[in-house]
Z-matrix of the N, CA and C atoms (Angstrom, degrees):
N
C 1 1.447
C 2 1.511 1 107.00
N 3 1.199 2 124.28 1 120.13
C 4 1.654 3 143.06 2 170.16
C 5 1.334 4 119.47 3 -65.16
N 6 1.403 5 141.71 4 97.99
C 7 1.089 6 114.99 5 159.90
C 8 2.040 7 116.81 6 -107.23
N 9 1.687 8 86.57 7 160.97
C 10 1.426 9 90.43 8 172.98
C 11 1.357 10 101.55 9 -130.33
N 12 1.609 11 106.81 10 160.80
C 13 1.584 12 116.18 11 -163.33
C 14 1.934 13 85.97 12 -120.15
N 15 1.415 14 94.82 13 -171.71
C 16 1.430 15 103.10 14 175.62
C 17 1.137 16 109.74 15 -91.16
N 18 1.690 17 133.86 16 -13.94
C 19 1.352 18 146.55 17 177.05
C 20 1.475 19 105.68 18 -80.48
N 21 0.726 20 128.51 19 -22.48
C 22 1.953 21 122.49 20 148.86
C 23 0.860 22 146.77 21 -135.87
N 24 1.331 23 100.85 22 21.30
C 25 1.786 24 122.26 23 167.07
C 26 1.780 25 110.19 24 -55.94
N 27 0.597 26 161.90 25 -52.85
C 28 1.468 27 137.01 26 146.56
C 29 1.587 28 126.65 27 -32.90
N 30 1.301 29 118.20 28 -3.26
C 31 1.698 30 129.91 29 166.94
C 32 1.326 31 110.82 30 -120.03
N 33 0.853 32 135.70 31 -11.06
C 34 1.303 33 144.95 32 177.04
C 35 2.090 34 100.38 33 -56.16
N 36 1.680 35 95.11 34 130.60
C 37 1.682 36 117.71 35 172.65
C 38 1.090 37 110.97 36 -107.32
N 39 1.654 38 122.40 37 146.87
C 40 1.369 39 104.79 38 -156.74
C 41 1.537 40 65.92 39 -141.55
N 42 1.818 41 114.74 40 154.95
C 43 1.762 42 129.85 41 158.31
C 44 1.933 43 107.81 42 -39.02
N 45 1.217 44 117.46 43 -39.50
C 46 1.244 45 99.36 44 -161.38
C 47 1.402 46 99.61 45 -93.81
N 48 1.594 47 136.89 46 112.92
C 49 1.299 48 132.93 47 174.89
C 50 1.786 49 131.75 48 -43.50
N 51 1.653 50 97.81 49 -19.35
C 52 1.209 51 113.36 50 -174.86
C 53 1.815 52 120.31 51 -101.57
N 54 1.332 53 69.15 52 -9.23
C 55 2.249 54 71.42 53 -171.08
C 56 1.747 55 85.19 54 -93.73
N 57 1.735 56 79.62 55 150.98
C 58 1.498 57 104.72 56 -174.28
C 59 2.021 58 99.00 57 -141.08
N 60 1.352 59 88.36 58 146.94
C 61 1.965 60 79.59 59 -177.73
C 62 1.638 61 93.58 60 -105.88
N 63 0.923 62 114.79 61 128.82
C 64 1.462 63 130.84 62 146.09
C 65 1.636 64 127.45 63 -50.58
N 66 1.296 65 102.75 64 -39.32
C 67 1.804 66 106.18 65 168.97
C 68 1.286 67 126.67 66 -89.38
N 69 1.254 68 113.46 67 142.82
C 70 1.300 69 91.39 68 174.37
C 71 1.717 70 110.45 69 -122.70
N 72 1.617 71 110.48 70 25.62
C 73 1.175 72 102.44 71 -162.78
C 74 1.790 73 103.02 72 -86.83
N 75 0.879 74 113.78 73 -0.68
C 76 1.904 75 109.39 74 -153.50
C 77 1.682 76 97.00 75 -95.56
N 78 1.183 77 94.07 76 136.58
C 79 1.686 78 112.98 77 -176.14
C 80 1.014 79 130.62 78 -78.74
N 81 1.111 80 113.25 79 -18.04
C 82 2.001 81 122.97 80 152.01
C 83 1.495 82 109.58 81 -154.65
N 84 1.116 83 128.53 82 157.65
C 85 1.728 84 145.86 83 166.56
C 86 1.210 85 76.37 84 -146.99
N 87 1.864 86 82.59 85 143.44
C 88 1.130 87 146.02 86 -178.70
C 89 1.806 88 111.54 87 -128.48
N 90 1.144 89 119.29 88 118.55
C 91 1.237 90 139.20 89 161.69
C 92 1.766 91 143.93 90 -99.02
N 93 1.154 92 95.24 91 104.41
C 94 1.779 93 89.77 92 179.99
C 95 1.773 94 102.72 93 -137.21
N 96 1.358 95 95.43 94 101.15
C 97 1.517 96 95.99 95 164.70
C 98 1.774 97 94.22 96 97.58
N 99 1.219 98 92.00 97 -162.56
C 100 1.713 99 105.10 98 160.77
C 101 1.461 100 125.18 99 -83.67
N 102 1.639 101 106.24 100 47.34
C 103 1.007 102 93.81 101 -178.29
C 104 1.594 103 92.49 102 -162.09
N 105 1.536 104 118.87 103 136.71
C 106 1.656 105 133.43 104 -167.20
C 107 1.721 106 115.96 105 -113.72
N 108 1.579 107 121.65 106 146.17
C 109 1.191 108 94.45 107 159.74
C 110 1.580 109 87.12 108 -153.80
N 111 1.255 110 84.64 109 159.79
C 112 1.687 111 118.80 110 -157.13
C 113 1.479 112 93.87 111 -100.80
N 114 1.741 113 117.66 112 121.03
C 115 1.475 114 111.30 113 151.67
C 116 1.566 115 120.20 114 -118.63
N 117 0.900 116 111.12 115 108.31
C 118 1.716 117 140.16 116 -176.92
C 119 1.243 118 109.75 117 -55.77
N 120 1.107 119 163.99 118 125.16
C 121 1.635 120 144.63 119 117.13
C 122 1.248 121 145.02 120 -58.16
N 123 1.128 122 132.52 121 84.45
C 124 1.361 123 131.44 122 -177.04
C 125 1.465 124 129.03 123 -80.18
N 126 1.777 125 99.44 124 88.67
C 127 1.307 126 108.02 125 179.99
C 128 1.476 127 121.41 126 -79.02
N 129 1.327 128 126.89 127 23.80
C 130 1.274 129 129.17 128 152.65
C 131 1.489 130 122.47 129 -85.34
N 132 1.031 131 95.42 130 17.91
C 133 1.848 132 103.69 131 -169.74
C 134 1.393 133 93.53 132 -115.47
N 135 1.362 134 121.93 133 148.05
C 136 0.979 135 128.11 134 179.95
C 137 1.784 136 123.05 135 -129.47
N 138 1.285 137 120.00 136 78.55
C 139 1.265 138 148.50 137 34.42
C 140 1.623 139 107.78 138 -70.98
N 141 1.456 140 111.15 139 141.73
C 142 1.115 141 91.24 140 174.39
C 143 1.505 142 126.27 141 -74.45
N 144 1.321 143 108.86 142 179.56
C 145 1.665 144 108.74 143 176.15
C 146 1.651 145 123.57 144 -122.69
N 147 0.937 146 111.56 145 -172.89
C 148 1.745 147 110.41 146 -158.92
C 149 1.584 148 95.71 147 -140.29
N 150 1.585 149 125.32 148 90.51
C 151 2.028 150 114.59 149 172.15
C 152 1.681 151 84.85 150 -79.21
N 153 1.539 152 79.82 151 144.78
C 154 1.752 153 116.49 152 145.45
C 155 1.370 154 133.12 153 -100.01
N 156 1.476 155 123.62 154 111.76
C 157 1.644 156 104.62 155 -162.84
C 158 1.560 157 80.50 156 -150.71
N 159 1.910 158 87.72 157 120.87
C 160 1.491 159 101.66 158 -174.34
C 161 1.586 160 93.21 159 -131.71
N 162 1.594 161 86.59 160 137.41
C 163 1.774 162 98.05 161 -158.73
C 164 1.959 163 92.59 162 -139.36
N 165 1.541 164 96.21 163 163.72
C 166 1.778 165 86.16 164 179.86
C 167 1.719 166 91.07 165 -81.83
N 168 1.310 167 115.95 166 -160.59
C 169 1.100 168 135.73 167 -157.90
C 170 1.845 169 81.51 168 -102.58
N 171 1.774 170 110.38 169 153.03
C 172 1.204 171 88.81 170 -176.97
C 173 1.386 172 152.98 171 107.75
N 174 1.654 173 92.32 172 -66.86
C 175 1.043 174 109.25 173 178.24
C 176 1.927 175 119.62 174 -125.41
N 177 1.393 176 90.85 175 143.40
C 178 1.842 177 102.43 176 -172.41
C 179 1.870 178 99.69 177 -69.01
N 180 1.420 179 113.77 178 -25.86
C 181 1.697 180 98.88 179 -175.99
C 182 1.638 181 103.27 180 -62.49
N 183 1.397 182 98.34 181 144.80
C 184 1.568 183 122.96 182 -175.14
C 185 1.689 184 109.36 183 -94.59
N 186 1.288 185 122.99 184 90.13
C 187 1.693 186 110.15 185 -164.35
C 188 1.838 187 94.75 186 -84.99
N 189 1.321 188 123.46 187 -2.57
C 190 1.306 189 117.00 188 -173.56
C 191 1.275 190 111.44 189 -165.05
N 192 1.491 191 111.95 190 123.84
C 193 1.869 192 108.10 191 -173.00
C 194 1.744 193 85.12 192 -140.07
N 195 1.530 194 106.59 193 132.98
C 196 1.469 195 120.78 194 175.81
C 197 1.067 196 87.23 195 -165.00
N 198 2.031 197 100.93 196 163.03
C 199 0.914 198 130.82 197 -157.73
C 200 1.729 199 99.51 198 -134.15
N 201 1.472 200 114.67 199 156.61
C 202 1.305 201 127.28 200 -177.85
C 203 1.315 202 136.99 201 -148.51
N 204 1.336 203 135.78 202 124.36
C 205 1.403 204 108.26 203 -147.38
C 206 1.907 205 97.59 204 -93.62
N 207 1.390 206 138.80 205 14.32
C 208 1.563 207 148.12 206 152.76
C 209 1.363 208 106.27 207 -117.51
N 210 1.479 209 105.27 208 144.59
C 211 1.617 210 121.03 209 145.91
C 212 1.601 211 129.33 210 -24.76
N 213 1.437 212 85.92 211 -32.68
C 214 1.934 213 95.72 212 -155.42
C 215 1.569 214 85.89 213 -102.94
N 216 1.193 215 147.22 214 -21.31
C 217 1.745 216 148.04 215 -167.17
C 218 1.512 217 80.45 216 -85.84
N 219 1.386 218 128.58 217 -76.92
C 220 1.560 219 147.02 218 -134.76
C 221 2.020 220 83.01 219 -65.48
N 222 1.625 221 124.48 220 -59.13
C 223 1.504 222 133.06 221 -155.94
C 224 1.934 223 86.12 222 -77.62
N 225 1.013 224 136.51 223 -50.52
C 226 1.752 225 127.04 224 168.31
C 227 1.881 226 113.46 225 -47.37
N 228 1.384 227 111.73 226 -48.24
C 229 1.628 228 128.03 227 -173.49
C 230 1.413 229 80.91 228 -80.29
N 231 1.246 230 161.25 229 -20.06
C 232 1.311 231 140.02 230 -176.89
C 233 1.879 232 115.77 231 -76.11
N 234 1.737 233 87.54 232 -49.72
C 235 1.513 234 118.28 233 -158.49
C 236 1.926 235 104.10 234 -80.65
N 237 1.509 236 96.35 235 -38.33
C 238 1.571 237 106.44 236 172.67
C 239 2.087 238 105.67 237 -47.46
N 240 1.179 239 86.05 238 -57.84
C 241 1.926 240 106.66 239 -175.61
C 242 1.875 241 101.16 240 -45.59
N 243 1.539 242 104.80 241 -69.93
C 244 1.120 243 101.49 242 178.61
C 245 1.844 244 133.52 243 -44.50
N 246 1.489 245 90.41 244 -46.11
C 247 1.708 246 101.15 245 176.29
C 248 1.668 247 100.80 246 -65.67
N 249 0.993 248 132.65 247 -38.72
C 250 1.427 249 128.22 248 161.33
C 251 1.516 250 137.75 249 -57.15
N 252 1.809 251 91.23 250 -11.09
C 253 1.744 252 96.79 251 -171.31
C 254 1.863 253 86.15 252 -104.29
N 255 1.062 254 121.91 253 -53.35
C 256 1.196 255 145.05 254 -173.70
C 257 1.749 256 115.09 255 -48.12
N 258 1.296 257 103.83 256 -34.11
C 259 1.526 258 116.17 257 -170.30
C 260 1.342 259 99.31 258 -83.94
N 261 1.638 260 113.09 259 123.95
C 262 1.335 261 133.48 260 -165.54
C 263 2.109 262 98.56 261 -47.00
N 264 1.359 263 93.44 262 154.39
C 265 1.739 264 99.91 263 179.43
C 266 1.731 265 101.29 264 -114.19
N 267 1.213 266 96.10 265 140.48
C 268 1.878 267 111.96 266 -172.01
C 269 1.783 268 86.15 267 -94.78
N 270 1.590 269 108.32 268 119.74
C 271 1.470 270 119.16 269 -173.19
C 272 1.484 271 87.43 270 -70.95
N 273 1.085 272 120.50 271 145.54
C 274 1.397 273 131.69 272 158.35
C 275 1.229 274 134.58 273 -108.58
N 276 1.757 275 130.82 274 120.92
C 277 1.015 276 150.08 275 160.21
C 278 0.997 277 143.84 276 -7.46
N 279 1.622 278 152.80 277 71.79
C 280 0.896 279 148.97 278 -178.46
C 281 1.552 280 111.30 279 -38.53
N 282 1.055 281 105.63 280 119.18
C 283 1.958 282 99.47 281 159.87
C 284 1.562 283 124.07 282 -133.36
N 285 0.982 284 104.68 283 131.37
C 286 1.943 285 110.30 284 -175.06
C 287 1.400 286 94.37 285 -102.27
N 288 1.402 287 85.77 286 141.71
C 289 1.572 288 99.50 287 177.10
C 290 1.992 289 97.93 288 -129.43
N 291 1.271 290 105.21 289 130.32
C 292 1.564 291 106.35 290 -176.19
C 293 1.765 292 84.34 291 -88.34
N 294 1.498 293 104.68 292 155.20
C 295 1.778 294 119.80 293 156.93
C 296 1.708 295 108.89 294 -133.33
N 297 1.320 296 85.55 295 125.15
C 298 1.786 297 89.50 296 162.06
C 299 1.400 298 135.66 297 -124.02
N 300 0.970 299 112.24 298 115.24
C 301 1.552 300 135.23 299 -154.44
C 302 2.117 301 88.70 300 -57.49
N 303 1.379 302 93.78 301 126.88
C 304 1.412 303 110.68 302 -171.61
C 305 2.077 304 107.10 303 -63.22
N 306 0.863 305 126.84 304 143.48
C 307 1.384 306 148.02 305 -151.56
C 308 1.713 307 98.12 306 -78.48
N 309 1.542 308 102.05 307 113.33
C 310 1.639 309 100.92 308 -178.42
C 311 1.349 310 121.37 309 -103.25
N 312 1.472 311 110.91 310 130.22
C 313 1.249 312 108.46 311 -160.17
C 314 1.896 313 115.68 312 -103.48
């Protein structure tokens, strides 16, 4: 598991040679696979709060946005998402089933 802070998020190397972040506001990403999530702090909140926004690599769609009231809930709710996006998918099977309506006499 990768982390980045805001103290080297402008140096920060990421697996995909081509993705580049445009923001620089988010207080750690986390990476597993093709797939990132951003934990934010919003110290205008009072307690403050913790977003989760887990996105593929890449791409602006948001497959997961939550909120947390610690660092350590919001960076687990980030990493949980990812190991779930990341963890290979079992293709699934089409199956037809014929029915025949029983014989009326």
């Amino acid at each position: 598991m990768g982390y980045t802070t805001n103290s080297n998020l402008e140096n920060a190397t990421y697996a995909t040679p081509d993705y580049e972040s445009t923001s620089q506001r988010f207080g750690t990403r986390v990476q597993l696979g093709g797939y990132i999530a951003d934990i934010v702090p919003d110290d205008k909140e009072n307690p403050s709060i913790h977003h989760c926004i887990v996105q593929r690599v890449g791409s602006p769609k948001v497959l997961y946005l939550g909120q947390e009231s610690t660092f350590v809930a919001a960076l687990q709710s980030g990493y949980r998402h990812l190991e779930e996006l990341a963890r290979p998918q079992i293709k699934k099977t089409a199956v037809i089933y014929e029915f025949k309506a029983p014989d009326s006499k």
